[in-house]
N, C-alpha and C positions, 0 to 999 in steps of 0.2 A: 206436674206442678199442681199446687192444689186450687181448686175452683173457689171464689166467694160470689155469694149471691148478692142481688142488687133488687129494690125493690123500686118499681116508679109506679105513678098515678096519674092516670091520665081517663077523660068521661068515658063513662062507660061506653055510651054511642057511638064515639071516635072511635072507639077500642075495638070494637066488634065490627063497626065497616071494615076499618082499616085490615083486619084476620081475613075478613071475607074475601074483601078484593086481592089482597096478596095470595090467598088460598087459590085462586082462579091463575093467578101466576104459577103456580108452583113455586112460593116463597114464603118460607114460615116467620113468622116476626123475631123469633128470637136469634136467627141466621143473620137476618140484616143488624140488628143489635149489637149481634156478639162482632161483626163487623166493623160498625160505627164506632165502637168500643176502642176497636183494634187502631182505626184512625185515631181519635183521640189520643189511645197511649203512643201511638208513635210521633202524635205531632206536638204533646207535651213534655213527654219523658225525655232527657237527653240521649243521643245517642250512648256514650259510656255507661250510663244505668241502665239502658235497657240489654247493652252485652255482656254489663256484670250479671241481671239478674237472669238474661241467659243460659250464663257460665255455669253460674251457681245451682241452677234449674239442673241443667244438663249433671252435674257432677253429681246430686241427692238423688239417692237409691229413694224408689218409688216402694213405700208402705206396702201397698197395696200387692204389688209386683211381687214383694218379698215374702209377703204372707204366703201367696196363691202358689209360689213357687214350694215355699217349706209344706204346704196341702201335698200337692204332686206328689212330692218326695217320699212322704210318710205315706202315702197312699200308695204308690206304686211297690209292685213286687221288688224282691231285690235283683237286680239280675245281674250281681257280679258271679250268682254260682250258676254254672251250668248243667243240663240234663245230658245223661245218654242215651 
């Protein structure tokens, strides 16, 4: 699925404690985010829109996938013919 970025603001001082002290964790701020995130869309989204947009996730051939695979492809030898 494709990612969109989100942009917040928050004082800079807050910002870099907050890095620091979670870094002493072993927890990077954009983990817990991408998290809090995940709460939000499940406690707003309805259930049936979030297993259409699922569905729909699941079913769309991934760009990216497709490309990398048609690389391979044309890069690899052919090897339907064999050596003796």
């Amino acid at each position: 699925m494709k990612k969109a970025n989100i942009t917040l603001k928050m004082e800079a001082q807050r910002l870099e404690a907050t890095k620091r002290y979670m870094e002493k964790k072993d927890v990077s701020i954009e983990q817990e985010l991408g998290e809090a995130l995940q709460k939000l869309y499940e406690k707003h989204v309805p259930a049936a829109v979030r297993e259409y947009i699922d569905e729909t996730a699941d079913s769309m051939p991934d760009p990216k996938a497709k490309k990398q695979k048609e690389k391979n492809n044309a890069a690899a030898p052919n090897q339907s013919q064999g050596t003796i």
